[in-house]
N, C-alpha and C positions, 0 to 999 in steps of 0.2 A: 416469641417473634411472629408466630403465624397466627396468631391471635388480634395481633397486633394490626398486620397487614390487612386483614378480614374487614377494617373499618376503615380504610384506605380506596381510590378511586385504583390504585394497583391491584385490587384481587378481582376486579373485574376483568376477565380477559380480554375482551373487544379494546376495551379502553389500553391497555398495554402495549396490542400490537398495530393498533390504531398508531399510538405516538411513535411506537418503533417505525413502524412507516411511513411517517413523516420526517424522523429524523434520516433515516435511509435515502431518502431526495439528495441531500446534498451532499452526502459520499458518493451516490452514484453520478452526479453532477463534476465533486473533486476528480474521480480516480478516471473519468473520461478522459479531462484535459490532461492528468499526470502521462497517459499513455499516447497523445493524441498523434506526438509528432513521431512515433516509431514508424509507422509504415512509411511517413514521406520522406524516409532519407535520403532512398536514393531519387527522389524530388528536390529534395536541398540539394545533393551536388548536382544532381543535373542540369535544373533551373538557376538557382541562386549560388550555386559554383562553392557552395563549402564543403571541407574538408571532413572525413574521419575525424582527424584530431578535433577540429574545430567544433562540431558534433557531439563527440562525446566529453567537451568542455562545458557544451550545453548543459546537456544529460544532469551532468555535474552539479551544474549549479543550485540543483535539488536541494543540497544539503551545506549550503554555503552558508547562511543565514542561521540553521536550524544548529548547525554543528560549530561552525567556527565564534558566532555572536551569538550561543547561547540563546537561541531565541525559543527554542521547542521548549525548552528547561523554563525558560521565564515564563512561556505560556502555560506549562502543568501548575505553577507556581498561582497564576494568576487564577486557574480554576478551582482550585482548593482555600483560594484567597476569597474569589469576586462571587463564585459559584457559576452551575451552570446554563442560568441563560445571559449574563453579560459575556463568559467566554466564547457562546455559541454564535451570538449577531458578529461580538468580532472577529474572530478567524471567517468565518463566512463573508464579511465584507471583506479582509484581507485578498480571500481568494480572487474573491472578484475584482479588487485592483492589480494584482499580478497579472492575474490575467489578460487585464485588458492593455496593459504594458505591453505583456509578449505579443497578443495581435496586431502591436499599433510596427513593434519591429518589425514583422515576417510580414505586414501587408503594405509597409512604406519601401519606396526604392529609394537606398542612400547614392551619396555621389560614390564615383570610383574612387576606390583608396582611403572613404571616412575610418577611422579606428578610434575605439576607446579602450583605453588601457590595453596596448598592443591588439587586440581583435576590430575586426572588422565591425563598424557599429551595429550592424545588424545581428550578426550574432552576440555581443557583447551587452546591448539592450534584451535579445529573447531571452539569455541564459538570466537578468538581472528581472523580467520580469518572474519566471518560472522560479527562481529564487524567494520572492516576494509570495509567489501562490504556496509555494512549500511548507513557507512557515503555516498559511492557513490551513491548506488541507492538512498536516501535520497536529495543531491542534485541537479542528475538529473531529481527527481520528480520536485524540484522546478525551474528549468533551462528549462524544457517542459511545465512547467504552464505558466513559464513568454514567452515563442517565442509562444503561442497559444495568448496572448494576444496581442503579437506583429503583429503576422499575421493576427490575426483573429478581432479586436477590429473595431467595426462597422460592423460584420457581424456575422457569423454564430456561435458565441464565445462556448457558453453553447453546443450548439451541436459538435464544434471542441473536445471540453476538452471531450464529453461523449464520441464520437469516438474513442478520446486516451485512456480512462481508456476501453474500450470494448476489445479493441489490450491489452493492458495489461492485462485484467482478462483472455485473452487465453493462456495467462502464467502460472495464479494461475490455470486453468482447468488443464492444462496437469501437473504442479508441482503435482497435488492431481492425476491424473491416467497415466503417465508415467513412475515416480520411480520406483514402484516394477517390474514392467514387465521387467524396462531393466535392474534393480538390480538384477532380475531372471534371464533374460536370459542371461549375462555375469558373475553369479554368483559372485557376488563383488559389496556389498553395495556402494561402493563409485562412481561406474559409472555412476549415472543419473550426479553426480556433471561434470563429465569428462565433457558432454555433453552439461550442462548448462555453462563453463565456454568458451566451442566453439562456443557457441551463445551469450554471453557478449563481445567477440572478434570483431564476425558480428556487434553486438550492437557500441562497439568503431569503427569501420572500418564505421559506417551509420554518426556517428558523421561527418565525415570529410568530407562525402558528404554534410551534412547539414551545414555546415562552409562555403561552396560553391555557395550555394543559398543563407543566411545570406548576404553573401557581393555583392550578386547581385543588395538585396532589397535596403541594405544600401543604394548604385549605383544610384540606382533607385531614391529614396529618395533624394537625393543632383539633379537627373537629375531636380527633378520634381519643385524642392524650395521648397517643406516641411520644416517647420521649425521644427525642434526635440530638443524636453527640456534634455540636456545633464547635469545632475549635478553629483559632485565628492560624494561619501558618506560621512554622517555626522551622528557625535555618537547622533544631534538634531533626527533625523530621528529615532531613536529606542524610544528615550523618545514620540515622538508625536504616533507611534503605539502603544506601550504599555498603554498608559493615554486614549485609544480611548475603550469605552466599549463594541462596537459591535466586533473590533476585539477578545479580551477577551471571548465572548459570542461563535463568531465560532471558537475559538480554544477551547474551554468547548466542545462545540459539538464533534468535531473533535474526539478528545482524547477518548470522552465517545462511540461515535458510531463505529470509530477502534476497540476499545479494546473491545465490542461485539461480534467483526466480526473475523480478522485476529489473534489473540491468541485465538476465538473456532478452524478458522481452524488448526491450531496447533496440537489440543488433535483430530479434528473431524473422524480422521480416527482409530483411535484408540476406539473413544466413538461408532462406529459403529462396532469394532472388539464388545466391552465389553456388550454393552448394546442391541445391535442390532443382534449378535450370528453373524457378517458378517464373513470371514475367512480374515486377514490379508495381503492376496495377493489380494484380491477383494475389500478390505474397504475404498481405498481411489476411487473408481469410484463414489460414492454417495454423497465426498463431491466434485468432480470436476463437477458435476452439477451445483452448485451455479453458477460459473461465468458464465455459457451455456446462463444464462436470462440476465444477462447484458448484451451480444455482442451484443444484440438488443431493450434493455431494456432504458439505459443509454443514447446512443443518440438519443432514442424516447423520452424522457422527458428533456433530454437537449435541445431538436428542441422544446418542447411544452414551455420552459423556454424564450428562446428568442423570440417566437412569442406571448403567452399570459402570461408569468409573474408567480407569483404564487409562489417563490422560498419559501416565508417562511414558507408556509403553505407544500409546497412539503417536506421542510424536519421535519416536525413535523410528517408528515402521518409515511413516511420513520423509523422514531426513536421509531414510536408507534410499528409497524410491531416487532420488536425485540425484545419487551416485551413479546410480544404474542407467538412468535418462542422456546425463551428461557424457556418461560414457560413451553410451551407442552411439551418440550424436558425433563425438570426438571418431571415430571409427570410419575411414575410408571408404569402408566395401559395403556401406548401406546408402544409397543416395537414390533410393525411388523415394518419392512424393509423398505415397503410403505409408513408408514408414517413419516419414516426420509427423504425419498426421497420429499415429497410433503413440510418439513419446509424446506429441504434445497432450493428446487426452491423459495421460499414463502422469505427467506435470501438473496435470488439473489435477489429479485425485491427491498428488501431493501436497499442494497448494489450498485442499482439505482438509485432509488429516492433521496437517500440524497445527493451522491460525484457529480450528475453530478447538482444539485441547490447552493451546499454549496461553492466547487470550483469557479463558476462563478462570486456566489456573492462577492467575495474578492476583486474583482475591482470597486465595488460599496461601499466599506468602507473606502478603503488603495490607495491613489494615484498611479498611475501606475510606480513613480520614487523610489518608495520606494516598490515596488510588490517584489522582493528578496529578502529584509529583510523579510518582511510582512511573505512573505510565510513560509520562513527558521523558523522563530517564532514559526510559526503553527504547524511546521512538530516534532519541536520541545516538543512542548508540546503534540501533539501526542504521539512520544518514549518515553515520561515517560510512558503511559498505555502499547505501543506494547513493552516495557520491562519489565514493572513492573509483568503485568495482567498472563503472561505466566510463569514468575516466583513463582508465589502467586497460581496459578490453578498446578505447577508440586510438590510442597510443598505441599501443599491440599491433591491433588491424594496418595500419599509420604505417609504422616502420619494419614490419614483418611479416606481412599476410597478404600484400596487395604482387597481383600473378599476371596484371596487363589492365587493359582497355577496351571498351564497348563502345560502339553507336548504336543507339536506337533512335530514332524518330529523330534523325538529326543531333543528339545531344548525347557527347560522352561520358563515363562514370567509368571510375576503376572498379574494377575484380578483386575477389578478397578469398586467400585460402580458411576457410573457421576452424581448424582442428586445433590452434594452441589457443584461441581462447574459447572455443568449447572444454578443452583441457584445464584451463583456470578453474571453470563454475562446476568441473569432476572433484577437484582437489577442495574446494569451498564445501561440497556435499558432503566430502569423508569428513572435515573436521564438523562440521553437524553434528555426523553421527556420533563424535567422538563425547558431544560436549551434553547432546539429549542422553547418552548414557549415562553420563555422570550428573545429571539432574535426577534420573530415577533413581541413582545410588544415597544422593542428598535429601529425596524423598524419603527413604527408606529411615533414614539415620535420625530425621528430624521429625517427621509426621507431619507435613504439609496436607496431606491427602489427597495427593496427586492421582491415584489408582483410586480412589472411593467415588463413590457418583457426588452426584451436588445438590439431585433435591434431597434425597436421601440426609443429607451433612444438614440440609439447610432444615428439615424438619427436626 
């Protein structure tokens, strides 16, 4: 195999992490707008007068499309079918008509009282566009897992993938302290979207570069007499991943240790207005900290994955961590500033450990012809929690957590007590730990080589 690669435009190093950074544009471009609308919540009820409930139907709508119509499952389908640059232009042009849906809702004023489908059309349009972005961002996640295994397999894998999700989490940084400032200072909730929708544009315009280098390797690949296993998809192929227990075991993971993370950041600027006394124009800079420790975090334990191994033990540490986090947070008698700042760094280091051990190990379960379905599965059973979980915590808040009323600047918003659903995403962390335990145990019994490194396996 590394013989092989050697006559490949992939054993050039420049050239690998060249493309990797290109396709990293438009993750970082996705996971902006995925986050964009958490700090302005309490902007939406302020302003535009909606609701908790109505918000976290939003939120929702993540996984409407990807979960209930099968569409994450049809796009892995589609990538192991069409390959990966017809999958890559499309989900990236996806993004960008969702998105530009959700802008047209949050920056149109409907008349009083329009509804669709019982909501108010304005919320009922944002959630149908963010729905429509889901499914792209969705499958470009799984369209950049499969070209990092493309490019990267026998080398520097678990560190390429930590790299990318680093570039992506400086998306979720600036989505948590960019909003309000430029929602402020163009006075119009809807412009941070303007701005993320100009940057999913860049993101589809990187795609076509990376289309380019694609058909270099290919090029390359046929120069060198690689032999490459080409097979058509087959509905055999879904039965042999789903019957495979370790897969099962990292989508448990998956699901349980997401729905920890990305539906707290949802409420986390908010739980820092309520519980923290922060002011609503300042509250999302605290949780844009989290991703600060990934951009260095992730592929320093991605690089420690490929060279000594360890993955299943790294993401059990990882899923302990957010027991611990959720706790404190669920905890009355800690509410200085301080020490929301020191769990949410303590949440980045989690948010480390596990995506850049768990990612890698997918290619140590699921054959690499079948890595698009595989993934698509995964992402899959993900969007039930990053729909369900943000759903169930604006509900919560809704009918159990609201402690009165606020004027600021003229414009009221209710008060929210967080300790039951800080309490929810404690009890989400234990079954984590419950479930990466017995992935290491599954490891043990089958020899996926979850604990061995990966260049190491791959030479």
């Amino acid at each position: 195999m590394t013989e092989a690669l050697s006559n490949t435009i992939r054993d050039n190093k420049a050239t690998r992490w060249l493309t990797l950074g290109i396709v990293s544009i438009t993750m970082f471009a996705g996971y902006f707008l995925t986050d964009a609308m958490s700090p302005l919540k309490p902007m939406l009820e302020s302003q535009l007068h909606w609701t908790s409930a109505q918000y976290g139907i939003f939120t929702s709508a993540y996984g409407w499309l990807n979960v209930f119509f099968f569409f994450l499952i049809i796009g892995g389908i589609i990538l192991d079918k069409m390959g990966l640059r017809f999958t890559g232009i499309m989900s990236a042009s996806i993004m960008v008509i969702g998105a530009s849906l959700k802008y047209y809702a949050i920056s149109t004023d409907f008349t009083a009282g329009s509804m669709i489908l019982g909501l108010p059309s304005q919320v009922a349009l944002a959630a149908g566009g963010f729905a429509i972005f889901a499914v792209g961002v969705e499958v470009a996640g799984i369209t950049v897992s499969k070209i990092i295994v493309k490019w990267f397999k026998g080398y520097e894998m678990a560190l390429a993938m930590g790299m990318q999700m680093a570039v992506a989490r400086i998306g979720t940084m600036m989505a948590m302290a960019a909003p309000v400032p430029i929602a402020t200072y163009f006075d119009n909730v809807s412009a941070p979207l303007l701005f993320a929708l100009v940057l999913l544009v860049i993101g589809l315009l990187a795609f076509f570069v990376y289309n380019g280098m694609d058909k270099k390797l290919d090029k390359s690949i046929a120069d060198s007499g690689e032999k490459v296993e080409e097979e058509a998809f087959k509905l055999s192929d879904i039965k042999m991943i789903i019957t495979n227990k370790g897969f099962w075991l990292i989508a448990l993971l998956c699901v349980l240790f997401y729905s920890a993370v990305f539906p707290f950041l949802k409420y986390a600027a908010d739980l820092m207005v309520n519980k923290y006394s922060i002011s609503p124009e300042t509250a999302g800079y605290i949780p844009s900290l989290l991703p600060l420790g990934t951009l260095f975090l992730t592929p320093l334990f991605g690089a420690y994955y490929d060279k000594k191994g360890k993955g299943a033990t790294i993401m059990i540490i990882g899923a302990a961590m957010l027991v611990f986090i959720h706790g404190v947070f669920t905890l009355p008698l800690f509410e200085h500033w301080i020490v929301a700042v020191i769990l949410v760094m303590l949440l980045g280091v989690a948010l480390s450990l596990v995506p850049s051990a768990m990612w890698p190990s997918v290619p140590k379960i699921i054959p690499e012809k079948q890595l698009g379905t595989a993934y698509s599965l995964i992402f899959w059973v993900q969007n039930w929690g990053l729909m369900g979980v943000p759903f169930v915590i604006g509900i919560v808040l809704e009918k159990y957590c609201i402690t009165g009323e606020i004027t600021e600047n003229g414009l009221t918003r209710p008060t929210y007590d967080y300790t039951l659903p800080m309490l929810i995403f404690a009890v989400i962390g234990i079954l984590a730990v419950v479930v990466a335990i017995l992935l290491k145990r599954e490891d043990r019994i089958k020899g996926y080589g979850l604990e061995l490194p990966n260049i190491k396996q791959a030479e």
